[in-house]
N, CA, C and O of each residue as an XYZ file, in Angstrom:
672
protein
N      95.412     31.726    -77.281
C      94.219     30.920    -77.474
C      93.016     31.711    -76.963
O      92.777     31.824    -75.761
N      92.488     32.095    -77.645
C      90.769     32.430    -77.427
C      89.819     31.617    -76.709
O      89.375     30.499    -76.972
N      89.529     32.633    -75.467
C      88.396     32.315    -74.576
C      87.079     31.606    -74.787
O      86.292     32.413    -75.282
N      86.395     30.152    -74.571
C      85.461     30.084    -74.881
C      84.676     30.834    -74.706
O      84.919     31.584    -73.760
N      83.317     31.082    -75.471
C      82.221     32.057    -75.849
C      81.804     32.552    -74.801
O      81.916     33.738    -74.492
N      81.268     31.662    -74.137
C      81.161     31.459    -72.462
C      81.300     32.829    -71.239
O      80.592     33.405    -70.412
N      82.805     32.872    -71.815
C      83.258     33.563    -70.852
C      83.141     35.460    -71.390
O      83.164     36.449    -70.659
N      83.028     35.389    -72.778
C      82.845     36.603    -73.041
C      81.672     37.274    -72.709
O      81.599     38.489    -72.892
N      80.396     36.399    -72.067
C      78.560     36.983    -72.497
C      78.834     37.301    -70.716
O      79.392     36.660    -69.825
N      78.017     38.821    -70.785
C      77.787     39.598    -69.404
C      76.412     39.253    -69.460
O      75.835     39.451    -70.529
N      75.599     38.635    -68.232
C      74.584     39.075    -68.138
C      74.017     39.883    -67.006
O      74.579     40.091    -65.931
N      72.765     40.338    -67.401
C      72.338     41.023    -65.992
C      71.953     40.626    -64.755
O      71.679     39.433    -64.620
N      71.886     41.195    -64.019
C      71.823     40.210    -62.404
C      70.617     41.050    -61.703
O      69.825     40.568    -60.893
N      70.627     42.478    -62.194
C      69.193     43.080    -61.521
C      69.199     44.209    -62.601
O      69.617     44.115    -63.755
N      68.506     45.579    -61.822
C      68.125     46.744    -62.470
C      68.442     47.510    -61.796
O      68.253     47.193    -60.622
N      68.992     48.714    -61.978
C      69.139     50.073    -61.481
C      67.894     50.626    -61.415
O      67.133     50.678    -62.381
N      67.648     51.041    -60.325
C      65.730     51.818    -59.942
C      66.332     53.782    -59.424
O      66.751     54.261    -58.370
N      66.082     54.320    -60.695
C      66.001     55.872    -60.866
C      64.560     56.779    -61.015
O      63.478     56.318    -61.378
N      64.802     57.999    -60.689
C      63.470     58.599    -61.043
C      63.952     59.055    -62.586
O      63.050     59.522    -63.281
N      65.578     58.942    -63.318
C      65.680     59.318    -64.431
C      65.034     58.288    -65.314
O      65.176     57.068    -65.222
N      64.131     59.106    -66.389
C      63.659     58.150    -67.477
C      63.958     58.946    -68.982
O      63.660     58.453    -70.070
N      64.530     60.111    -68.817
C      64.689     60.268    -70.111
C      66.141     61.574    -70.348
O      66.664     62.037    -71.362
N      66.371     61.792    -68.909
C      68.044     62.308    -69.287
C      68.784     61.953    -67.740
O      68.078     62.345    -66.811
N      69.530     61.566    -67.492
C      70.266     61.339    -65.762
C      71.658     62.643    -66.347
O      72.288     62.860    -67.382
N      71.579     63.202    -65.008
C      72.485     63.836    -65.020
C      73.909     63.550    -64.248
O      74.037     62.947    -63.183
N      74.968     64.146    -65.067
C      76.197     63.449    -64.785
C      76.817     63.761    -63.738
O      77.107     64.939    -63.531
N      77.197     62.616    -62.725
C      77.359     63.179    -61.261
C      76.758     63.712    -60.316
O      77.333     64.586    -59.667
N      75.177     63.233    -59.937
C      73.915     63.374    -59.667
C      74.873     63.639    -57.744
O      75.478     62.850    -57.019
N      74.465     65.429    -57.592
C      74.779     65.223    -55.861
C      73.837     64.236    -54.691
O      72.650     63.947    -54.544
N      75.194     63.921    -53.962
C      74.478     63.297    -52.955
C      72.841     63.711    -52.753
O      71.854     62.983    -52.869
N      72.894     64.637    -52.531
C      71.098     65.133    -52.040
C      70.406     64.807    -52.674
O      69.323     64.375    -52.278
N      70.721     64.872    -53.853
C      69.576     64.591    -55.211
C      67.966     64.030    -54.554
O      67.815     63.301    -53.574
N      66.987     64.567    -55.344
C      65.592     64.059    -54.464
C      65.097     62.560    -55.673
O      64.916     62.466    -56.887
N      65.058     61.885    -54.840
C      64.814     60.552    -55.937
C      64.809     59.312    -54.930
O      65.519     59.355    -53.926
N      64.086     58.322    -55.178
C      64.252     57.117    -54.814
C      65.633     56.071    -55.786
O      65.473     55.632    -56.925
N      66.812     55.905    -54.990
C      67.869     55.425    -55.985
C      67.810     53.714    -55.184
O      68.012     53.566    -53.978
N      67.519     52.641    -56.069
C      68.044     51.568    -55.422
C      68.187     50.492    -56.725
O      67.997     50.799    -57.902
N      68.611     49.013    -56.166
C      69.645     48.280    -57.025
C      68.011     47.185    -56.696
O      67.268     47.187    -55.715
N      67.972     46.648    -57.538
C      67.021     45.416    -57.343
C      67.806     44.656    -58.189
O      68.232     44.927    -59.312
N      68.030     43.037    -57.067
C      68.898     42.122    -57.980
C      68.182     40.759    -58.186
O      68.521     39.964    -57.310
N      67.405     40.310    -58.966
C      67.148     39.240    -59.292
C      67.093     38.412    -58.060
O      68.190     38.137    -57.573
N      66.073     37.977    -57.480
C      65.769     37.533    -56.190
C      66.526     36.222    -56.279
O      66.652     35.712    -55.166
N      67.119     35.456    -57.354
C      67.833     34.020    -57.156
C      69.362     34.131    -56.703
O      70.186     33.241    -56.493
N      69.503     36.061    -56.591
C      71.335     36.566    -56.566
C      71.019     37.317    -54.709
O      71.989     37.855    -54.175
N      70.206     37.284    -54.240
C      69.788     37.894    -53.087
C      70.661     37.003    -52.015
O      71.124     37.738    -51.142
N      70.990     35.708    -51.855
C      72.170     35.268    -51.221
C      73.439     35.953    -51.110
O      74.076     36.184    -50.082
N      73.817     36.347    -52.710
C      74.856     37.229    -52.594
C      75.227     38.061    -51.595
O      76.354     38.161    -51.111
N      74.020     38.794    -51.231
C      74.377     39.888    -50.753
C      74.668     40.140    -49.288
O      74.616     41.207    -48.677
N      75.002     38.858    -48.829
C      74.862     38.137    -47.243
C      76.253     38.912    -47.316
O      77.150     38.708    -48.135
N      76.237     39.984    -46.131
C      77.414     40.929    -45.236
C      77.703     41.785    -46.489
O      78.912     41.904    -46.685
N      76.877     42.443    -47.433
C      77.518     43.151    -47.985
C      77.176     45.132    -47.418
O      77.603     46.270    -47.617
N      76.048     44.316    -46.586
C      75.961     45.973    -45.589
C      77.061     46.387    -44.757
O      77.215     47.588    -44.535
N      77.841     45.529    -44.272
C      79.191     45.885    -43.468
C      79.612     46.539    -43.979
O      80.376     47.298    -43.381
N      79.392     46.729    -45.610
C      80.652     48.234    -46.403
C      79.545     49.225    -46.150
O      78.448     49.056    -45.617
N      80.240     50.561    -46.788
C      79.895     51.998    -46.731
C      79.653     51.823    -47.892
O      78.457     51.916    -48.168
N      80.469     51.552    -48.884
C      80.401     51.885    -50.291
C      80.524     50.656    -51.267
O      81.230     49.673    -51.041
N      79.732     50.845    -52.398
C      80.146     49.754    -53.107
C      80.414     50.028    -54.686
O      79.922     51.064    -55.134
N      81.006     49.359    -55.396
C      80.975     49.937    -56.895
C      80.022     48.663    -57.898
O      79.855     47.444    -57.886
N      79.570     49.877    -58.718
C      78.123     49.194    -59.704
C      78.541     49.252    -60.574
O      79.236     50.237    -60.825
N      78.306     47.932    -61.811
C      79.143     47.781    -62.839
C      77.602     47.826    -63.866
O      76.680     47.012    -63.817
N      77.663     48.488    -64.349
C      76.239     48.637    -65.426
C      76.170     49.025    -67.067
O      76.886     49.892    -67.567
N      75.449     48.445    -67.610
C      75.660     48.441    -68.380
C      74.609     49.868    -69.512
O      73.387     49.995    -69.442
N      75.497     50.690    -70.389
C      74.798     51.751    -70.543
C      74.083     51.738    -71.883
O      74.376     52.450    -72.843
N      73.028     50.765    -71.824
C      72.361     50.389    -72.486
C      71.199     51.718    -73.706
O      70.719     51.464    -74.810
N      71.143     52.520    -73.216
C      70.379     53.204    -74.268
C      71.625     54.988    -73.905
O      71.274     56.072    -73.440
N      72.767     54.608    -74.292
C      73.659     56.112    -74.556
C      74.221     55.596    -75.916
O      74.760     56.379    -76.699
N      74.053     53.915    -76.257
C      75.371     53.963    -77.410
C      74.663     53.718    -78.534
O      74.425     52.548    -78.836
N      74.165     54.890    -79.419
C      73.700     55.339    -80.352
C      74.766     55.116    -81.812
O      74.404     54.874    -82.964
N      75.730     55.239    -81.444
C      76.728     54.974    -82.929
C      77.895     54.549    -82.365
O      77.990     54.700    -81.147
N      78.969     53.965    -83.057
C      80.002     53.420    -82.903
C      81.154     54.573    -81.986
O      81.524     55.720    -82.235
N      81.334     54.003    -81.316
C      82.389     54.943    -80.231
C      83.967     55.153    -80.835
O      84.961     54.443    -80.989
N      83.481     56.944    -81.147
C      85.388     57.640    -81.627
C      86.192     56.941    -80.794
O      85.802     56.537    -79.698
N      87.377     56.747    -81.256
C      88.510     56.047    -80.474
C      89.248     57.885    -79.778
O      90.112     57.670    -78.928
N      89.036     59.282    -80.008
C      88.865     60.416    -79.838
C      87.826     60.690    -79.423
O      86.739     60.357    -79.896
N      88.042     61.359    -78.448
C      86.889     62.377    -78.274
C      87.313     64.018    -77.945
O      88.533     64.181    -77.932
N      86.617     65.078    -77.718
C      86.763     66.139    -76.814
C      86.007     66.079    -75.447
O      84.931     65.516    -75.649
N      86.078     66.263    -74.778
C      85.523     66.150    -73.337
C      84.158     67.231    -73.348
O      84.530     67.666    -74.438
N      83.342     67.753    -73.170
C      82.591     68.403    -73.148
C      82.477     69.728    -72.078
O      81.691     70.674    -72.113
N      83.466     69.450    -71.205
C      83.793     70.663    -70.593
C      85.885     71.180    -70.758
O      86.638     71.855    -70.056
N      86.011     70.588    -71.739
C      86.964     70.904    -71.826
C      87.215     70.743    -73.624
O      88.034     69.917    -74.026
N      86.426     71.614    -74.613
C      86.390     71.269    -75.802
C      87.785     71.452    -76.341
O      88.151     70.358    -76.769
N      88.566     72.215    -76.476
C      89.940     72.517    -76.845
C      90.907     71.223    -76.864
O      91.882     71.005    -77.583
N      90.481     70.642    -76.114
C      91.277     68.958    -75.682
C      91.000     68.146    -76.032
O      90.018     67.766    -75.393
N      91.402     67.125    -77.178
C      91.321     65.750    -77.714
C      91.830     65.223    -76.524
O      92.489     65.768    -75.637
N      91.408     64.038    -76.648
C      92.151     63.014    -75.957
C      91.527     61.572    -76.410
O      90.403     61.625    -76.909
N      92.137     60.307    -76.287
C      91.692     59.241    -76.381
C      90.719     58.769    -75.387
O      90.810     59.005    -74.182
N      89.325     57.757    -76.224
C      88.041     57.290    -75.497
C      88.724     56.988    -74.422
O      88.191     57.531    -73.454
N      89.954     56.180    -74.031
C      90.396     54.915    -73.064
C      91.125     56.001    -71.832
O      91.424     55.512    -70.743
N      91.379     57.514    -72.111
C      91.807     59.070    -71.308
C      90.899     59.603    -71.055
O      91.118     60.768    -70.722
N      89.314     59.143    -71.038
C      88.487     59.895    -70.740
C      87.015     58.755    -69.884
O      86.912     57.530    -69.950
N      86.287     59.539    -69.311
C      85.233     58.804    -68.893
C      84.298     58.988    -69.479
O      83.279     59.129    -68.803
N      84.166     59.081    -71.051
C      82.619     59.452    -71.477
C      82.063     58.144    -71.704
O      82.742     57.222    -72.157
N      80.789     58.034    -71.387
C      79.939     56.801    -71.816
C      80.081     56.271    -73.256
O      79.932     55.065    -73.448
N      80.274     56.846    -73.964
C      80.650     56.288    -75.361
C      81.447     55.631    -75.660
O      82.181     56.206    -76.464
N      81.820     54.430    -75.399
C      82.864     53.347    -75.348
C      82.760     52.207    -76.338
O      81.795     52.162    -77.102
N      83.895     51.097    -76.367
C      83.864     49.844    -77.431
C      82.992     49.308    -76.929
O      82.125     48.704    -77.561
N      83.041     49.438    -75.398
C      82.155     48.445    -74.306
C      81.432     49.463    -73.593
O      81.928     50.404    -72.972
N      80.141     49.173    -73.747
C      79.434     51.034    -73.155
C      78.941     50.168    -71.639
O      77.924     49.535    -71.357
N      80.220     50.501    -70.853
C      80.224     49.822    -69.285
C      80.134     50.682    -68.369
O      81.175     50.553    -67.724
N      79.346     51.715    -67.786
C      79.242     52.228    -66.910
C      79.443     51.605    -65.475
O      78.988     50.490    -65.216
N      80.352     52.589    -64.262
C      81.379     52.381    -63.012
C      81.003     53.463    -62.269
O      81.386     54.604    -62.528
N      80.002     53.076    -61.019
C      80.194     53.987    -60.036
C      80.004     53.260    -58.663
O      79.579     52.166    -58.291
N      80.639     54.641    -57.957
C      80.821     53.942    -56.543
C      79.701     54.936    -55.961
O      79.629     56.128    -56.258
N      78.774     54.203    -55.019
C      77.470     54.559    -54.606
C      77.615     54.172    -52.676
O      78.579     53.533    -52.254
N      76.766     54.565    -51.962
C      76.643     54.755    -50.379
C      75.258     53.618    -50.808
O      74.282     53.583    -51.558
N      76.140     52.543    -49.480
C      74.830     51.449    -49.232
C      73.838     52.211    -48.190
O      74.197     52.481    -47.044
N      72.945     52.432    -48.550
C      71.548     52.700    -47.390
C      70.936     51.877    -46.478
O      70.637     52.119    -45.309
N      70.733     50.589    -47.315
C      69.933     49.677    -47.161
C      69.790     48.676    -47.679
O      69.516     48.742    -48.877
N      69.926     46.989    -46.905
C      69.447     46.077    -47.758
C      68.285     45.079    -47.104
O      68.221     44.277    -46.171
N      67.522     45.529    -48.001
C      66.340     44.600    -47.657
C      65.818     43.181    -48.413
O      64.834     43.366    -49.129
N      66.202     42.123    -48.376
C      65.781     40.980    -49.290
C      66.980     41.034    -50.547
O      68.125     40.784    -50.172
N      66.818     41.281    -51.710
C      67.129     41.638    -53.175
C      66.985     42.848    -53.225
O      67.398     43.217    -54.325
N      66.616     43.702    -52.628
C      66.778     45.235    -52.737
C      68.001     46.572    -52.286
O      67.679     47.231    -51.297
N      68.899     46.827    -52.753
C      69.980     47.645    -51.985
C      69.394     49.103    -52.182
O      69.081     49.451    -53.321
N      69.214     50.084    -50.968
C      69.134     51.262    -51.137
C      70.069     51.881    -51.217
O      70.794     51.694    -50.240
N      70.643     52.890    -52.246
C      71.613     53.233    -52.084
C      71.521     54.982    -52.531
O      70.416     55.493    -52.715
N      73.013     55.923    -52.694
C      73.103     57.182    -52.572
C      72.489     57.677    -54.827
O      72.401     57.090    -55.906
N      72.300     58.876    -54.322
C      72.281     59.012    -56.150
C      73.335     58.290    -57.242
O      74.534     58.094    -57.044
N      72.747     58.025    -58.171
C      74.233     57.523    -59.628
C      73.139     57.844    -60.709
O      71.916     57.733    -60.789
N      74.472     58.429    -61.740
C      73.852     58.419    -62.950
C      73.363     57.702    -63.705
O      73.844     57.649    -64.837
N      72.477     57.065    -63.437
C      71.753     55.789    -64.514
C      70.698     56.100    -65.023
O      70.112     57.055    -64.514
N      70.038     55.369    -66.278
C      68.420     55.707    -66.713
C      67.711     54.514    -65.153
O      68.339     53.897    -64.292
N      66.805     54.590    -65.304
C      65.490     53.871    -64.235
C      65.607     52.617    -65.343
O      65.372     52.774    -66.541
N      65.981     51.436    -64.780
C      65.708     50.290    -65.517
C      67.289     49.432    -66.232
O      67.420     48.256    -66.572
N      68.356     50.629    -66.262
C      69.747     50.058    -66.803
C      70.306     48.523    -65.985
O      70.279     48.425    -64.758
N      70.546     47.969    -66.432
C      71.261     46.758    -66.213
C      72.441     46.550    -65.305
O      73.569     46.879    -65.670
N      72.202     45.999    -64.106
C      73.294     45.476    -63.777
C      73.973     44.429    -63.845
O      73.488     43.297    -63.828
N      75.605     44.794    -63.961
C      76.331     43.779    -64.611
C      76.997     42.941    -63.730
O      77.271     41.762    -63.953
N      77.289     43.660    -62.580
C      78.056     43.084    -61.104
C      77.847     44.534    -59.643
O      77.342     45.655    -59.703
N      78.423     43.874    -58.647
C      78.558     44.664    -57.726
C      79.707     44.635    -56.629
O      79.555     43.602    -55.976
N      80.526     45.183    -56.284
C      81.378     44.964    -55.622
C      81.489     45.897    -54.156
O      81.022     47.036    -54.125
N      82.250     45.197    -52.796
C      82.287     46.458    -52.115
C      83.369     46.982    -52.190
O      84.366     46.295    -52.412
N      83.469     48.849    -51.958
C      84.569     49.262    -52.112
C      85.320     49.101    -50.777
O      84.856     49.197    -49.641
N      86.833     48.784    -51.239
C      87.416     49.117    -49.669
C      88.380     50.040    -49.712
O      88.992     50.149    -50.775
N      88.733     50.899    -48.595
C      89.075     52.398    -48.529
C      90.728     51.807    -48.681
O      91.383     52.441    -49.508
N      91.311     50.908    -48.125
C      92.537     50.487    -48.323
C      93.117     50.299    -49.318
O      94.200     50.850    -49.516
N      92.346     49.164    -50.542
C      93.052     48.913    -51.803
C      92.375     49.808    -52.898
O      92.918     50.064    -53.973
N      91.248     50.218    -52.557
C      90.624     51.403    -53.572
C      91.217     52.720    -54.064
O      91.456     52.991    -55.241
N      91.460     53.637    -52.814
C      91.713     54.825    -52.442
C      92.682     54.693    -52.950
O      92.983     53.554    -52.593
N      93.737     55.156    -53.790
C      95.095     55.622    -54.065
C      95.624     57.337    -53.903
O      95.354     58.179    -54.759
N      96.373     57.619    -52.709
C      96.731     58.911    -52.542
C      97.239     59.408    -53.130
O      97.332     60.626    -52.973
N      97.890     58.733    -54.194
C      99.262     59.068    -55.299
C      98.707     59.852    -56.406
O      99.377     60.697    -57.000
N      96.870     59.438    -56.831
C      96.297     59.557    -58.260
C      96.380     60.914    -58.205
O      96.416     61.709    -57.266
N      96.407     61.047    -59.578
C      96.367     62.398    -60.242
C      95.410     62.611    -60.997
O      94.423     61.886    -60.868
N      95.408     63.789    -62.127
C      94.092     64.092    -63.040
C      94.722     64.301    -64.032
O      94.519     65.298    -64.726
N      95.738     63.283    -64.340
C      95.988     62.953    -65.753
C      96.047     64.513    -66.812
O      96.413     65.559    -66.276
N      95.773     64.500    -67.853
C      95.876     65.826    -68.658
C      94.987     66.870    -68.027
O      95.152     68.088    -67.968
N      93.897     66.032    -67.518
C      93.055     67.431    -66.933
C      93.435     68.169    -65.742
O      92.792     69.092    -65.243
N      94.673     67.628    -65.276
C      94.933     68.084    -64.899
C      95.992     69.575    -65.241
O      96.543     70.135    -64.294
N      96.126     69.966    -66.331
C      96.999     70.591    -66.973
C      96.844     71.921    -66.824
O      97.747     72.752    -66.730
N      95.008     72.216    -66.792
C      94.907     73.356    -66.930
C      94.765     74.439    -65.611
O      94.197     75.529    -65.690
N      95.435     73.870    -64.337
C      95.612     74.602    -63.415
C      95.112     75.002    -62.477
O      95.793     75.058    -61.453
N      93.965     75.362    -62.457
C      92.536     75.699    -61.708
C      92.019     74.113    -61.173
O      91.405     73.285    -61.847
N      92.396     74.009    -60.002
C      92.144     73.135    -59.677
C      90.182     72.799    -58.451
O      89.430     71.886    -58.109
N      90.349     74.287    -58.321
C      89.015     74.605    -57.600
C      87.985     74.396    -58.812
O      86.952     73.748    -58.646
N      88.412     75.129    -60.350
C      87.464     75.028    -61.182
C      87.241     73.484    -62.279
O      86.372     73.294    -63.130
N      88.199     72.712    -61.917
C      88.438     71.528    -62.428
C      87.782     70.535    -61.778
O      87.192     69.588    -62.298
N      87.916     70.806    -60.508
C      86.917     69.924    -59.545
C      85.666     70.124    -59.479
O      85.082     69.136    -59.033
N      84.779     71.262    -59.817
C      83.469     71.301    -60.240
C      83.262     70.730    -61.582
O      82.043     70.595    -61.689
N      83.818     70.343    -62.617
C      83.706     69.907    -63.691
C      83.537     68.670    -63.341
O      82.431     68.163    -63.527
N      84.910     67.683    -62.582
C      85.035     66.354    -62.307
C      83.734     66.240    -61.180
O      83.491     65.065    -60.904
N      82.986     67.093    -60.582
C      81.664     66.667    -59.787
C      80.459     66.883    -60.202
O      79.452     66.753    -59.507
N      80.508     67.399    -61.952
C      80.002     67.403    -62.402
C      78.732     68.777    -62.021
O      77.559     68.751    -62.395
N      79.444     69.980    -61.131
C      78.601     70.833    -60.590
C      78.389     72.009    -61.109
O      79.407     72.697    -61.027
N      77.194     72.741    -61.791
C      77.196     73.248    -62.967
C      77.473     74.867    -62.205
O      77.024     75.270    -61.132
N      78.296     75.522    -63.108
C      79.072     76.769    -62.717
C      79.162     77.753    -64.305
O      78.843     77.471    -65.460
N      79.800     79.085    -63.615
C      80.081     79.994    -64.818
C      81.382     79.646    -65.366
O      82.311     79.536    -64.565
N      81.599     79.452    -66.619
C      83.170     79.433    -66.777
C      83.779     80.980    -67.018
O      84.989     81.152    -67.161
């Protein structure tokens, strides 16, 4: 039986506040120079009662100006062109559901305002939810890197997955 309508509609709850306005780069380092913070709709600012007790939290956003055409159920990865793999084996923004997931360092909360560490967002993207991370049920020691993990180089695989630009 199918969900009333209801339950399918995301709406937004605040805005992602970036100095990106016309490319964010993927896996923006900690240092990054920018003002990064979450502004949430001042009627959701209750919410956020003890959510400074975490370190970290994960931002559920929505990637509102990347989904330009209908998302390959394939893709190639862009640092790894030789490799198909399926949209649902990969993290590219190009999705059925263009839902952007990152986990960000709380700075600060002031009122409706969270300061937090760099993320790849445009200045203005939508937030969809917020959660805090916890190091217990989050963290899994077991995970692996899936196919990417295949190709061995694991020093040079991990600058790719941090998105840190290098010679190949």
């Amino acid at each position: 039986m199918p969900l009333p309508q209801s339950y399918h509609v995301h709406r937004s709850i605040g805005l992602i506040r970036t100095p990106y306005t016309r490319q964010a780069p993927y896996q923006p380092p900690a240092a990054e120079a920018g003002d990064f913070k979450i502004v949430l709709e001042p009627r959701f600012a209750e919410g956020l009662y003890m959510l400074d007790t975490f370190k970290y939290m994960y931002v559920l956003y929505a990637l509102d100006r990347i989904y330009v055409q209908p998302a390959s159920l394939r893709l190639r990865p862009p640092w790894m062109p030789d490799r198909e793999v399926g949209v649902f084996a990969s993290r590219s923004p190009r999705r059925p559901n263009p839902i952007g997931l990152s986990v960000v360092e709380i700075l600060e909360i002031a009122g409706n305002v969270i300061r937090i560490s760099p993320i790849d967002a445009f200045d203005g993207t939508p937030v969809l939810d917020i959660k805090p991370y916890l190091n217990l049920l989050d963290a899994k020691p077991d995970a692996n890197y899936g196919w990417a993990g295949d190709q061995g180089d694991s020093e040079h695989l991990a600058l790719h997955i941090k998105g840190i630009p290098h010679k190949h």
